[in-house]
C-alpha positions in Angstrom: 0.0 0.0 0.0 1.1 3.2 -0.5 1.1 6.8 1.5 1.6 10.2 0.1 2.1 13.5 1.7 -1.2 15.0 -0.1 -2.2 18.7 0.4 -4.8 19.9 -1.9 -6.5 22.7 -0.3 -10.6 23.3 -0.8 -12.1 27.3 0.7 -15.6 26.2 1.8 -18.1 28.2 4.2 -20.8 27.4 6.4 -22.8 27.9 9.5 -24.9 26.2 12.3 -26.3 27.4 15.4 -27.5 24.6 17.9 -27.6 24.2 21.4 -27.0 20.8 21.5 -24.2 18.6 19.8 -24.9 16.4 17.1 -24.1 14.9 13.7 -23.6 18.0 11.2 -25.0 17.5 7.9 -22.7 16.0 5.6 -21.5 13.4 7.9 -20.4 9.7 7.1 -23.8 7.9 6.6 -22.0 4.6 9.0 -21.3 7.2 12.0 -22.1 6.7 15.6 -24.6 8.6 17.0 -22.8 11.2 19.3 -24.6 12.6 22.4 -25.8 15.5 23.8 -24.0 18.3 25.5 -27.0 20.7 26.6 -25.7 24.2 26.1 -28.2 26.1 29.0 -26.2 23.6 31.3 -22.8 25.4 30.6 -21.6 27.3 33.6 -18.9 29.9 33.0 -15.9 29.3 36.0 -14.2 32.2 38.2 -11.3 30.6 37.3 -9.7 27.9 35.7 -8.5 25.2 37.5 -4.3 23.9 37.2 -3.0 23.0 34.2 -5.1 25.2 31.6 -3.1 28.1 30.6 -3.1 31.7 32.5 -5.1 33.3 29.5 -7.6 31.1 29.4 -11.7 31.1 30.4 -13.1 28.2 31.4 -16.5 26.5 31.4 -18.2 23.2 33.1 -20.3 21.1 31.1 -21.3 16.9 30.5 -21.2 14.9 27.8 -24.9 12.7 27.7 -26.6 10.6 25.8 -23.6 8.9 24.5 -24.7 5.0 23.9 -24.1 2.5 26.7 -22.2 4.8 28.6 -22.8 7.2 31.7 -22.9 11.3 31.9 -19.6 12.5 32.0 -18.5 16.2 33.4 -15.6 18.2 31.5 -14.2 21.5 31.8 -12.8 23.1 29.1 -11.2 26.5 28.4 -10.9 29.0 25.7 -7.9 31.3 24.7 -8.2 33.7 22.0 -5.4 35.6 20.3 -4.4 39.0 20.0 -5.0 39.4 16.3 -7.5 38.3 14.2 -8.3 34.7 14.6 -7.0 32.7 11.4 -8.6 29.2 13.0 -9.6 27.3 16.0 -7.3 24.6 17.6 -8.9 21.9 19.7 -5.5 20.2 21.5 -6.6 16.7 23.8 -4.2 15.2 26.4 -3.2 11.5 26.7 -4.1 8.8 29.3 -7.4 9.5 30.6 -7.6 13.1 29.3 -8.4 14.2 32.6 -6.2 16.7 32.6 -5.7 19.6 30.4 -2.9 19.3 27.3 0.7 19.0 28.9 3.0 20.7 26.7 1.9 24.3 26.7 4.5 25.1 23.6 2.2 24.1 21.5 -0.6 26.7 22.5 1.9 29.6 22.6 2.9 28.6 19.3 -0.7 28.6 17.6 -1.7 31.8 19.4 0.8 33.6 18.8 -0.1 32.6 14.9 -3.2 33.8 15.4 -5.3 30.8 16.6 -8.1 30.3 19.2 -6.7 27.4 21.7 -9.2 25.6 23.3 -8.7 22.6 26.0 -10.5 20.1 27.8 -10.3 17.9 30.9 -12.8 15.0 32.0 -13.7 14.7 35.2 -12.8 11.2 34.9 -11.2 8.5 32.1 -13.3 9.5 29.2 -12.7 6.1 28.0 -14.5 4.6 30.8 -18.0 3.6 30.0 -19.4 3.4 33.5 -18.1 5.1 36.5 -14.5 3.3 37.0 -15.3 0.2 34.7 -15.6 0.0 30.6 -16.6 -2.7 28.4 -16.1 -0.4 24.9 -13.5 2.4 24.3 -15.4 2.7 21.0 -18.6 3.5 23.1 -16.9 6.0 25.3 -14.9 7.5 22.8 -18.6 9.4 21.8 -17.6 11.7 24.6 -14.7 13.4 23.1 -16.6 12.9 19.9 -19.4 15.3 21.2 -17.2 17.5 22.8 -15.5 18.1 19.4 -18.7 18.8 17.6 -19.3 20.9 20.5 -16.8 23.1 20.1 -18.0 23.3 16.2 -21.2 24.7 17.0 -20.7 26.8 20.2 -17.1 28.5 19.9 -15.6 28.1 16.7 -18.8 29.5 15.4 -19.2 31.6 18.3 -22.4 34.0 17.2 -19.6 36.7 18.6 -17.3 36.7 15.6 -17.5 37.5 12.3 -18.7 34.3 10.3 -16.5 34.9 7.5 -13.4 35.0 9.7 -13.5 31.9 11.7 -10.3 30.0 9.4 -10.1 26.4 9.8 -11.0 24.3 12.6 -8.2 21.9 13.7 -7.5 19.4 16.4 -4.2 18.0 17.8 -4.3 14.9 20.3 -1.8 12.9 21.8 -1.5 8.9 22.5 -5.1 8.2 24.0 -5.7 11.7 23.1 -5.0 11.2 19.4 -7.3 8.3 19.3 -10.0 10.2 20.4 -9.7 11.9 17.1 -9.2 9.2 14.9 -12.0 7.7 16.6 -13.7 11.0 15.4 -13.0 10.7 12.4 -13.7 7.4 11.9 -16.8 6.5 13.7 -18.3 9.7 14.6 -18.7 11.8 11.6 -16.3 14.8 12.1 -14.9 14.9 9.1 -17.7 16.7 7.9 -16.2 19.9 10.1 -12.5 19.3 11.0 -9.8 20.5 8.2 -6.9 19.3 9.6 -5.4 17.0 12.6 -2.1 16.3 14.0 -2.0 13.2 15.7 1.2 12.6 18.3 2.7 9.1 19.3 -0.6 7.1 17.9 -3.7 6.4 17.5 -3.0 4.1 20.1 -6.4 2.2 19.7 -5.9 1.3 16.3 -6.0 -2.4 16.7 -6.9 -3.0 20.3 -7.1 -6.6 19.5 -3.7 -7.2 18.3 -2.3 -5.0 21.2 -3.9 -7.1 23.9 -3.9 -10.6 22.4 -1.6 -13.5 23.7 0.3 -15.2 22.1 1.6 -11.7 21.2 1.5 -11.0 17.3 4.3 -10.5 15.0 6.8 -6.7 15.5 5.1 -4.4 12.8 7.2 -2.7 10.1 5.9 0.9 10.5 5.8 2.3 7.0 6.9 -1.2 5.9 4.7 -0.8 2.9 5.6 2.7 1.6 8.9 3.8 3.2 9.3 5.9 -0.6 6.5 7.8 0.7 6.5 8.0 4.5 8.9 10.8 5.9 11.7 8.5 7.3 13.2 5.0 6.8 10.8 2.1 8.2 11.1 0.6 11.6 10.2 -2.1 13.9 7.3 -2.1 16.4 5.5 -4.3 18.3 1.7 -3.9 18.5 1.1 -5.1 22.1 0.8 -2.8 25.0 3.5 -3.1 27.7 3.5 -1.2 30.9 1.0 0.6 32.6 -0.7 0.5 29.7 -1.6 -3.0 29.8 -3.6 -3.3 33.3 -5.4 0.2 31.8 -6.7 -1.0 28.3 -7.9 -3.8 30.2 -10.1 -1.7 33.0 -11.1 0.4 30.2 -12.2 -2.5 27.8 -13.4 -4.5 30.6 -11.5 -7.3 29.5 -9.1 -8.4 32.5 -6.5 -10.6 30.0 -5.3 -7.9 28.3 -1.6 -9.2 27.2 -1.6 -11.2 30.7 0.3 -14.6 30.6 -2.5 -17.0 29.7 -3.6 -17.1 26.1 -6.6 -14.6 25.2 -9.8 -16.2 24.6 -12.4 -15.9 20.8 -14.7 -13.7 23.3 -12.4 -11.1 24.1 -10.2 -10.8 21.3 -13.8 -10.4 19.3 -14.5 -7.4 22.1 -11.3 -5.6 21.4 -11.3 -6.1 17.9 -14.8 -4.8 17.2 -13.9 -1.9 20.1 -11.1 -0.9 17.5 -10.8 2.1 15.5 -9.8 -0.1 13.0 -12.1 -3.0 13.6 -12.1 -5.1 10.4 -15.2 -4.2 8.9 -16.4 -1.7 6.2 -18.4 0.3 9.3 -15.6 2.6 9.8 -14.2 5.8 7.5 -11.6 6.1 6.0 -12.5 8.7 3.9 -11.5 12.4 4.2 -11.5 14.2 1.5 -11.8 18.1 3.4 -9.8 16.9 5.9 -5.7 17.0 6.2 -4.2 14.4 8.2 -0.7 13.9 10.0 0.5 11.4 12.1 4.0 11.8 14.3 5.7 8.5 15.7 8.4 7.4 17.5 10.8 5.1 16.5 12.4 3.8 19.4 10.2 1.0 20.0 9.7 2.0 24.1 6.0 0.8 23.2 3.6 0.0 21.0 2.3 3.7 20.1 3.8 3.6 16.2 2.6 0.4 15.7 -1.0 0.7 16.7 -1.2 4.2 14.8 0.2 2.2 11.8 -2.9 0.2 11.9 -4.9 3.4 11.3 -2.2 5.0 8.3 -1.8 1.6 6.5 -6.0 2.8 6.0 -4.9 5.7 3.7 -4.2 4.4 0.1 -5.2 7.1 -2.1 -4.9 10.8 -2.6 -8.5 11.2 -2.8 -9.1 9.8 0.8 -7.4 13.2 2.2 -7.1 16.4 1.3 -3.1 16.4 2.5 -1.7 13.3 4.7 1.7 12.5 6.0 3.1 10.4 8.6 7.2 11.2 10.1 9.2 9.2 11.8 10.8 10.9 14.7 14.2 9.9 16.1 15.6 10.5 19.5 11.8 11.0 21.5 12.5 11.8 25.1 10.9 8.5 26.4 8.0 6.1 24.7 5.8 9.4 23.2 7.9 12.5 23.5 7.6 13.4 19.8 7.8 17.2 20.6 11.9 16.6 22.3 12.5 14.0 19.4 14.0 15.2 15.4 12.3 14.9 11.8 14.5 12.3 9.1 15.4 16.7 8.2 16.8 17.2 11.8 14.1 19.6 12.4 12.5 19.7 16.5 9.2 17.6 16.4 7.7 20.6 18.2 8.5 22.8 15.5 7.3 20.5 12.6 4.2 19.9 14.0 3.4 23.1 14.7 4.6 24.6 11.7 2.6 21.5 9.8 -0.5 22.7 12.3 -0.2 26.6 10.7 0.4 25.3 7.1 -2.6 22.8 7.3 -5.5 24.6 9.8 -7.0 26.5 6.7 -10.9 26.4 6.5 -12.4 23.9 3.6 -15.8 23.1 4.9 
């Protein structure tokens, strides 16, 4: 299969004003339903709590209605810059996502571009589907899935500024944060309103089955099938988790033999394959055509993030499935996911070729 670095670049307009979050027309016909965020609910905070940045104000709100899964609480903040506002950038931490993004380069970067930052942080796991237990990541991942469409509807296209001046709307996750927006993209639809993403160190949820199976299955060549086109030599991965990592897919799929030392049984490797971004059927999307995508992986093999995201790239076969794609291999990360420390195949910082990707890419086409 091969993978391209595409960037063809589509001016679109449009606007919606709802109070509560749902699938925008023009979405996949396959997608999820998302849930409900009910705007009157929205309480604007004194202040925001640790971790968001200094310039930022910050709401409460829940997530509801998502299928098989409990209310969830969230607060998020909004930062707008100086000048006129060229775009909106939606930035989602890893783990649990329960608290705000940790690298607050990245937000000085894209304000000082000119782009409106907005974080979030879940009260709990978002991948949870019931209190402190989960049987589908898929399930839960409708929460940052409405939270996304959210912030479509109610700041991006914030009555407040001037419709023809909103620029693109973007989103940048990391690890579990980044497979909350391929999860997005592929299940729930927002491809109809996102124009470009950056995904960091994953989607680690790519093949859930293949990272939590036993006997372990065969060290992935990432890029292996177009290392012509990919940005950087292939290299070898392994798909299953290791870590921490292990004993929290398992709470959060609800399936306790998550990579454990007995052999994993038909019933649970057909729960995390069909909880999967990539599940194996013709459900998902995989097709993007007003949306740029970039993915950012570390070759060092600490774990299994670049092979799990792989499982979601290897997806992307054409030009036409994208308007631009790209995935780099990044050398010398500072740990398992530290993309931002590590160097391009060019020698450029990964923080500085993401975010300069970010600027070149968050232009409006919907």
């Amino acid at each position: 299969m091969l993978r391209k670095n595409w960037l063809f670049l589509a001016l679109g307009l449009g606007f919606t004003a709802m109070l509560t979050a749902a699938v925008p027309v023009g979405a996949q016909s396959s997608a999820l339903s998302l849930g409900t965020i009910d705007r009157k609910s929205i309480t604007r905070l004194a202040s925001c709590p640790a971790g968001f940045d200094s310039g930022m104000t910050c709401y409460r709100g829940a997530v509801e209605n998502c299928q098989s899964t409990v209310d969830l609480g969230f607060t998020y903040g909004v930062e707008n810059p100086t000048q006129a506002r060229l775009g909106t950038v939606v930035l989602l931490d890893g783990g649990g996502g329960v608290t705000p993004y940790s690298n607050p380069d990245y937000a000085k970067k894209y304000l000082a571009n000119g782009y409106q930052i907005v974080y979030v942080a879940w009260d709990t796991p978002w991948e949870f589907t019931n209190g402190s237990t989960g049987n589908s990541i898929k399930n839960a991942a409708c929460r940052p899935a409405t939270f996304l469409n959210y912030v479509y509807q109610n700041v991006y296209q914030n009555v407040y500024h001037n419709v023809y001046n909103r620029g693109g709307l973007c989103a940048q996750g990391i690890s579990a944060g980044s497979a909350a927006v391929a999860y997005s993209l592929a299940w729930y639809g927002s491809s109809s309103y996102l124009d470009n993403v950056e995904l960091l160190s994953g989607p680690v949820f790519g093949d859930i089955k293949e990272g939590c199976r036993v006997p372990n299955p065969p060290v992935l060549e990432v890029c292996g099938n177009s290392a012509p086109d990919c940005n950087g030599a292939p290299w070898p991965d392994s798909p299953s988790y290791v870590s921490i990592d292990i004993a929290l897919v398992a709470r959060w799929s609800g399936q306790p033999s998550c990579n454990g030392i007995n052999f994993t049984g038909a019933s649970a490797n057909a729960a995390w394959k069909a909880m999967s971004i990539v599940d194996g059927t013709d459900n998902p999307s995989f097709s993007y055509p007003q949306t740029s995508l970039a993915g950012w992986l570390c070759s060092n093999g600490q774990n299994n993030s670049a092979a799990q995201g792989d499982f979601f790239y290897q997806q992307f076969t054409s030009p036409q499935q994208t308007a631009g794609f790209s995935v780099t291999r990044i050398d010398n990360c500072a740990g398992a996911e530290g993309v931002s420390q590590g160097t391009t195949p060019q020698g450029k910082l990964g923080l500085d070729a993401i975010t300069e990707h970010m600027i070149s890419a968050c232009v409006k086409r919907h």
